[in-house]
C-alpha positions in Angstrom: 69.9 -74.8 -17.1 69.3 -71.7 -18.6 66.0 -72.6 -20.2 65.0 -73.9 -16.3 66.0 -70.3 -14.8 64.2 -68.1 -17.2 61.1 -70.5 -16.5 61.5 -69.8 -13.0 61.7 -66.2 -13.7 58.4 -65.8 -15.5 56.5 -67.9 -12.9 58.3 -65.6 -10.3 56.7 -63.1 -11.6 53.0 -63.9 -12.7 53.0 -65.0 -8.9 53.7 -61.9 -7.9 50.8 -60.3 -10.5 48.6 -62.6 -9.0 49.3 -61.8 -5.5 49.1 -57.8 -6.6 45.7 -58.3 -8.2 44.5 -60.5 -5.1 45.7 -57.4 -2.9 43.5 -54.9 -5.2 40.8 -57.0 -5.4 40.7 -57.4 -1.8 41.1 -53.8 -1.0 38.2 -53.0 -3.7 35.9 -55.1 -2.2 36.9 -53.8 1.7 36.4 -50.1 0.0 33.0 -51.2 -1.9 31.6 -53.0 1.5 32.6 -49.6 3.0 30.3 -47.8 0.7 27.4 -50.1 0.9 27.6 -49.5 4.2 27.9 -46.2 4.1 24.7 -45.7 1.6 22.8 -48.1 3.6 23.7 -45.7 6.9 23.3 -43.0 5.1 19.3 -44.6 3.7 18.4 -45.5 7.0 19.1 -42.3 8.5 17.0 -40.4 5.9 14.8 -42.6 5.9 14.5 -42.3 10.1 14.8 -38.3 9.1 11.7 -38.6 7.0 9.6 -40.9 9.4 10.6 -38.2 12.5 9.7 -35.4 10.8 6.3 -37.8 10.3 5.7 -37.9 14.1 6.2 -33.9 14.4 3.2 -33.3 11.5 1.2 -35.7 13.6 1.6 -34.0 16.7 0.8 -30.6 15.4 -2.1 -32.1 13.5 -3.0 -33.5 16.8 -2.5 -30.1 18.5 -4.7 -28.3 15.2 -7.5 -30.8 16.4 -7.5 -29.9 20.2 -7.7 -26.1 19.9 -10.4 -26.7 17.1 -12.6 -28.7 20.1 -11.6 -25.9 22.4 -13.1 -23.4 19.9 -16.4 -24.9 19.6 -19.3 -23.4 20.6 -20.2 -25.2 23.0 -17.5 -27.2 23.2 -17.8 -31.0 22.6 -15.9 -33.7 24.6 -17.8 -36.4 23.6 -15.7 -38.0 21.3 -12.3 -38.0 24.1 -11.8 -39.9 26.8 -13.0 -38.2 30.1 -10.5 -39.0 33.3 -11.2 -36.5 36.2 -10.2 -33.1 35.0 -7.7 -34.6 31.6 -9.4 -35.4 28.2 -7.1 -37.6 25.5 -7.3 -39.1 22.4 -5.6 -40.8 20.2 -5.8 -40.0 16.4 -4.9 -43.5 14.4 -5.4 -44.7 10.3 -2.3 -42.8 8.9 -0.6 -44.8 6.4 2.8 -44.3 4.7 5.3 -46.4 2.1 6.8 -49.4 3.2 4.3 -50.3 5.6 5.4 -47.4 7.9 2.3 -46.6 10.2 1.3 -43.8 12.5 -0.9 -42.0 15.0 -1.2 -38.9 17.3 -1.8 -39.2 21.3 -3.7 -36.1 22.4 -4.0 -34.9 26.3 -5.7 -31.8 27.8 -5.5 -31.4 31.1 -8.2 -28.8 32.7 -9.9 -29.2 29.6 -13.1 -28.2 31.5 -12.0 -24.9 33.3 -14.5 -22.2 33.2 -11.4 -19.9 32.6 -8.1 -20.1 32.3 -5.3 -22.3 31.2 -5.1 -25.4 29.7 -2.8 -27.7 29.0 -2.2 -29.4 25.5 0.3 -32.4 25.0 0.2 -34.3 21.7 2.8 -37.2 20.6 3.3 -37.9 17.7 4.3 -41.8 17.0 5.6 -43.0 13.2 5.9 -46.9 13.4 8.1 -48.4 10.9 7.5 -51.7 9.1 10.0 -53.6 11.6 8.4 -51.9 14.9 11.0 -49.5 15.5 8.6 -46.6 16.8 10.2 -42.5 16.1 7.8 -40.4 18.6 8.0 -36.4 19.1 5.8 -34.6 21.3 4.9 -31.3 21.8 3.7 -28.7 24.7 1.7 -25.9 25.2 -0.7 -23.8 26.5 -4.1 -22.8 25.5 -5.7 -20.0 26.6 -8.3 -17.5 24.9 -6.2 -14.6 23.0 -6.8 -11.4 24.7 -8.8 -8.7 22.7 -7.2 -5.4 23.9 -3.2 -5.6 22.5 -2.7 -2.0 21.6 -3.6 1.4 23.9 -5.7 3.0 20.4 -6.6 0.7 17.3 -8.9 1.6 14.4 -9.8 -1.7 12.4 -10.3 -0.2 9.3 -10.2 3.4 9.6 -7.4 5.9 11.7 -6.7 7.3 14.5 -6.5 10.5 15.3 -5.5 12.8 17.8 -6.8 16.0 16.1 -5.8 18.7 18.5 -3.1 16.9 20.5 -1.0 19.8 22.0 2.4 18.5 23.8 0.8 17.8 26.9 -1.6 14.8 25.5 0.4 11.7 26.4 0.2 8.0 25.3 1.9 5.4 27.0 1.2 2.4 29.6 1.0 0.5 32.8 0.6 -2.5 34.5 -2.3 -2.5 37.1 -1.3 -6.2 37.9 1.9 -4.3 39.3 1.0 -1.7 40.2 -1.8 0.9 40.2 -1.3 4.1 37.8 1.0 6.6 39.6 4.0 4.6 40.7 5.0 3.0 37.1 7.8 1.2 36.5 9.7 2.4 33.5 9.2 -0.8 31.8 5.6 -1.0 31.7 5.5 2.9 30.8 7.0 2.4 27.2 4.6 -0.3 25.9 1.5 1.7 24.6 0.8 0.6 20.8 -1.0 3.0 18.6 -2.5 1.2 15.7 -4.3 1.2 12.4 -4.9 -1.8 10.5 -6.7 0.4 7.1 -5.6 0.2 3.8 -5.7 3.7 2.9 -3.2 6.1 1.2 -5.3 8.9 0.8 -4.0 10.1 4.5 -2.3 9.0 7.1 -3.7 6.3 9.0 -2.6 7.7 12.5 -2.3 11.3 12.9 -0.6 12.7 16.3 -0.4 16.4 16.0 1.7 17.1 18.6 0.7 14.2 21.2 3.5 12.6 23.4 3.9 9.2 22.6 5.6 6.5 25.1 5.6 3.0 22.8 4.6 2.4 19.5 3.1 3.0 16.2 2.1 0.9 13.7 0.1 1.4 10.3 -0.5 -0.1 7.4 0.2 1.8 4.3 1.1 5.2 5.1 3.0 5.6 8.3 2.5 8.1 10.9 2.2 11.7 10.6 3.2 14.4 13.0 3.8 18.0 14.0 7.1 19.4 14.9 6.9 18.9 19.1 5.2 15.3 18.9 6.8 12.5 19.5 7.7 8.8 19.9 9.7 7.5 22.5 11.4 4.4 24.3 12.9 4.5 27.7 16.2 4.4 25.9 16.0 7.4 23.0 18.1 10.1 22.9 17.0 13.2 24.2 17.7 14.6 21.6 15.8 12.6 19.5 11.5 12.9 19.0 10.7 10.6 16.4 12.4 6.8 17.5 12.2 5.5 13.9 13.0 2.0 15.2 9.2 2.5 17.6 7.5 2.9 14.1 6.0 -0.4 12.5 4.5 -1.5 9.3 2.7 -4.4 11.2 -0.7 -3.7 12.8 -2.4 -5.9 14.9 -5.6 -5.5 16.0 -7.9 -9.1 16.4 -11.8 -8.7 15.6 -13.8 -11.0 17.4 -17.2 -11.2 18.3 -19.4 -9.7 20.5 -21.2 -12.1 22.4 -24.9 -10.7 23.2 -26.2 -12.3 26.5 -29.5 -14.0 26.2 -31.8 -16.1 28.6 -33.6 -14.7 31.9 -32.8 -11.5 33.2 -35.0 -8.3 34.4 -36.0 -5.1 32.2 -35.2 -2.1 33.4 -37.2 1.1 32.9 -34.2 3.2 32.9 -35.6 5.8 30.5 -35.0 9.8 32.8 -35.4 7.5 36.6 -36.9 9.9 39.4 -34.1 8.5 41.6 -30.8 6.8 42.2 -30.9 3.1 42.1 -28.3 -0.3 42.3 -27.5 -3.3 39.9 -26.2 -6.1 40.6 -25.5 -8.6 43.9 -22.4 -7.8 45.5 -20.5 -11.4 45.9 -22.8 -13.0 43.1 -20.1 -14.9 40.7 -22.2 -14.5 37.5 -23.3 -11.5 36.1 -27.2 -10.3 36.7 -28.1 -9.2 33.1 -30.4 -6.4 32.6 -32.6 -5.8 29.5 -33.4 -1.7 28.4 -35.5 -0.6 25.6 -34.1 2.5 26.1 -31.4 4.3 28.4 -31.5 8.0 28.9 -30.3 9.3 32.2 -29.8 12.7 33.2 -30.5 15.5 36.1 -28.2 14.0 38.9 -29.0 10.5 38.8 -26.2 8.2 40.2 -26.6 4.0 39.1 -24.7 1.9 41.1 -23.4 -0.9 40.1 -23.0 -3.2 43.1 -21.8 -6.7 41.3 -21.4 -8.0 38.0 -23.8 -6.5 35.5 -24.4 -7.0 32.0 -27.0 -4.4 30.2 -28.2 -4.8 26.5 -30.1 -2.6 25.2 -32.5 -3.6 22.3 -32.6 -3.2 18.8 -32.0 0.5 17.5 -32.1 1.6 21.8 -29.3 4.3 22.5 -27.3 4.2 25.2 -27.3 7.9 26.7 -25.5 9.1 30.0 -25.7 12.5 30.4 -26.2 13.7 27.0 -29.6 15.0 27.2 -28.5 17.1 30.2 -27.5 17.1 34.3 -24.3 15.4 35.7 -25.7 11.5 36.0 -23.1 9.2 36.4 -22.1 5.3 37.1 -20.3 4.0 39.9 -18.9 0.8 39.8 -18.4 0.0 43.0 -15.0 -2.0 44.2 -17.6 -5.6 44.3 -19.3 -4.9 41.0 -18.1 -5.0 37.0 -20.3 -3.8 34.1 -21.2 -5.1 30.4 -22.4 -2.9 27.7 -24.3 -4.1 24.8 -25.3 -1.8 22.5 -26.6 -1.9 18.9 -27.6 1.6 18.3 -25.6 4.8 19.9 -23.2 5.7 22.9 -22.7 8.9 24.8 -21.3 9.2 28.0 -21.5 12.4 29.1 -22.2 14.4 32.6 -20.8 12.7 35.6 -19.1 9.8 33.4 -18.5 6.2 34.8 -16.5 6.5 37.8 -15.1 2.4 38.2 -14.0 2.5 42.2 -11.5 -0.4 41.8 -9.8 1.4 38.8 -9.1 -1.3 37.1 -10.1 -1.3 33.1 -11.3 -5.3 33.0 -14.3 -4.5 35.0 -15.7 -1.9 32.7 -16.2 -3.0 29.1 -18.8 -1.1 26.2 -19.4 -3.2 23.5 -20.8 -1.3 20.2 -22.0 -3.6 17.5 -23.4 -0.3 15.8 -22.0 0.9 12.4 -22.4 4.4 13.2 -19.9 7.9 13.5 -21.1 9.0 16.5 -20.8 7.0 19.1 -18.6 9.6 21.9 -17.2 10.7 25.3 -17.6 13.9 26.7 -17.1 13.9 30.7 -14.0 14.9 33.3 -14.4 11.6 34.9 -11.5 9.6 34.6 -12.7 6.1 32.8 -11.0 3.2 33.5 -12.4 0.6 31.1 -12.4 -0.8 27.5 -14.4 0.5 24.5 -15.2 -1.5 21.9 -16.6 -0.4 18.4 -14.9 -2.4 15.4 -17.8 -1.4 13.1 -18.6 2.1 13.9 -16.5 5.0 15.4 -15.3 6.4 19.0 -14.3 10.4 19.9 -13.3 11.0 22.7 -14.6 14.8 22.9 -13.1 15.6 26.7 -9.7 15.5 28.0 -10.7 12.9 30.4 -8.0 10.5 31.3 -8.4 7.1 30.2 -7.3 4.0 31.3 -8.2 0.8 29.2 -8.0 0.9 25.8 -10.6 1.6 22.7 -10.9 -0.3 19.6 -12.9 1.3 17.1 -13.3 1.7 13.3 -12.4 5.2 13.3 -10.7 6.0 17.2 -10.5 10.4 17.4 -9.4 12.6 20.0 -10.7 15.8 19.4 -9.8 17.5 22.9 -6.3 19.0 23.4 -4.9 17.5 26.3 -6.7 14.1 26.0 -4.4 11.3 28.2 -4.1 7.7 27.7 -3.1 5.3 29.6 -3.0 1.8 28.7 -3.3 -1.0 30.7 -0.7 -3.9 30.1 -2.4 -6.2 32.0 -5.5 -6.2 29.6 -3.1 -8.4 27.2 -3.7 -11.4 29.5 -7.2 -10.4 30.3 -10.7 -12.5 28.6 -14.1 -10.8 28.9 -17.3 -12.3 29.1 -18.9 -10.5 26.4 -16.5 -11.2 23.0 -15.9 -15.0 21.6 -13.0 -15.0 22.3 -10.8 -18.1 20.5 -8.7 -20.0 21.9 -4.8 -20.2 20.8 -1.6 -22.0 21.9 0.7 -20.3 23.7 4.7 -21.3 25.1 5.0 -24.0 21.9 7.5 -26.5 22.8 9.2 -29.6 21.8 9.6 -32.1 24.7 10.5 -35.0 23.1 12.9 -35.8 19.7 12.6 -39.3 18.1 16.1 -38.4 16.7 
């Protein structure tokens, strides 16, 4: 009897090892099937990760080719697939690992607008190896960069305001708002005065004691002042003349380039004219060019300029207004919008160009020269660009200007010179520079996450 209870005892007791080791094993293999699962979750979703972020290099590879097409010159379509006023393609051959495939869907639409907007769409699409497809797509615009960002920019050289007493002003306004005289004080704090040269020898930009509403931005060497100058927001103390937070060490001034007309147009014997004369069609939609071996104007002769009108003068042919004598002058009138192309040098003196629809877009000189004396000297306000990234622009007078200049070297060398820039010429494209196109408003539309 007591041999039979202790037997009873031990198999009491291995049954309940056994049942102990069946309860571990079980809850082992419940917490190892967990894992697995786990790691296999956790694969798949990097592995979905990897194959998404896929499908967003394929759409901005996409979106690389369609501004690349849009910068061609001309621009060839030939390859896309034409459908009214939308071009698309489609981008295939991309291979990954494990049998993961992929391709990019391009669409522009108003791809064939003279001007303007387009725009760009591009999907991305990774397919994996059991046809589970991770797309992303992406938006944007595409227009030509504008040219004219900043009021005064010197590419490689300064600017300088050499005289500047306190009442020489720099700051801004929007003639798609408003014309200059009722600002709002928004627009009046965003003139930008930059230098994009490398030089310490000097400063880059040099105020003297000019008023500056907006910005300045240089290089290497920051700007330098006199005691009454300085630079402002709508929001700086009073009390306060240099606004160290207005003060940048990031220029930027884009260099494109000029764009010379060519084909038919009429010569113009413009060299000391016995009498006034007009340019241009008033209404005509594309500019009339003129050709001029040489432009020398002076006594009182007044050009009008009655629609749009490109002139380029020829090889080593100076452009001169005024500077041989008299009070000649330019008037664009309200219909009309000029183009200067000159290789050689620029003076507008005497009467000036007087642009009747004061606004800066329809009055554009374009210097391709390398020279240092390329000037202003008139009291007639100029509303207009001038731009000069090889060569240099003074501004002798105290004229007021309205536009912007671009030069190598930009000087002032008048006391009470004014400028006001024009906001608007941020969104504005002229004829006469190649200007490239860029994306604009980038956004994601679509996640394959």
């Amino acid at each position: 009897m007591k041999r039979r209870a202790i037997q009873s005892k031990f198999a009491s007791q291995r049954g309940a090892a056994l049942l102990a080791a069946l309860c571990f094993s079980t809850a082992l293999a419940i917490a190892l099937g967990g894992y697995l699962t786990v790691c296999y979750r956790s694969l798949q979703l990097s592995s979905r990760s990897l194959q998404n972020t896929r499908s967003l290099e394929l759409a901005e590879l996409g979106m690389e080719e369609t501004i690349w097409t849009l910068n061609q010159s001309p621009q060839d379509w030939s390859a896309w697939t034409i459908n009214g006023s939308t071009a698309s393609k489609t981008l295939t051959g991309f291979s990954y690992d494990n049998g993961a495939t992929g391709q990019a869907t391009l669409t522009v639409t108003n791809y064939n607008a003279s001007s303007g907007t387009r725009t760009v769409t591009v999907t991305g699409t990774t397919t994996l190896a059991d046809g589970t497809q991770l797309s992303r797509t992406i938006t944007s615009s595409a227009a030509q960069a504008p040219l004219f960002v900043n009021a005064l920019a010197a590419t490689t050289g300064s600017v300088k305001l050499s005289a500047a007493g306190t009442s020489s002003r720099i700051d801004s306004y929007d003639s798609s708002k408003a014309a200059w005289g009722s600002v709002a004080i928004a627009d009046n704090y965003s003139a930008v005065i930059a230098s994009s040269s490398t030089s310490t020898a000097a400063s880059t930009v040099q105020l003297t004691n000019a008023q500056v509403r907006g910005y300045v931005s240089t290089l290497s060497t920051g700007p330098s002042y006199s005691t009454s100058a300085t630079i402002k927001s709508s929001t700086t103390l009073a009390t306060t003349k240099i606004d160290s937070t207005r003060i940048s060490t990031s220029p930027y001034q884009p260099v494109f380039n000029i764009k010379t007309p060519t084909g038919a147009g009429t010569t113009i014997a413009s060299i000391n004219p016995a009498a006034n004369f007009t340019l241009g069609t008033a209404g005509a939609t594309t500019p009339t060019i003129y050709y001029s071996s040489g432009f020398d104007i002076t006594n009182s002769i007044k050009i009008t300029i009655a629609g749009p009108v490109q002139i380029v003068m020829s090889s080593g042919a100076a452009f001169y207004l005024g500077l041989h004598g008299g009070t000649p002058s330019i008037e664009i009138a309200t219909t009309g919008s000029l183009e200067v192309f000159s290789s050689c040098d620029i003076a507008i003196y005497g009467g000036g160009i007087n642009n009747l629809a004061l606004d800066a877009s329809k009055c554009a000189i374009y210097g391709s020269n390398t020279l240092t004396v390329p000037d202003m000297s008139t009291t007639t306000a100029f509303y207009g660009v001038i731009y000069t990234p090889n060569g240099d622009f003074t501004v002798a007078s105290n004229n007021a200007i309205y536009g912007a200049i671009v030069g190598r070297n930009v000087t002032f060398s008048g006391n009470t010179p004014t400028m006001h820039y024009d906001k608007n010429l941020r969104q504005t494209v002229f004829r006469g520079i190649e200007t490239p196109y860029a994306v604009d408003d980038w956004r994601e539309t679509t996640n394959g996450l």
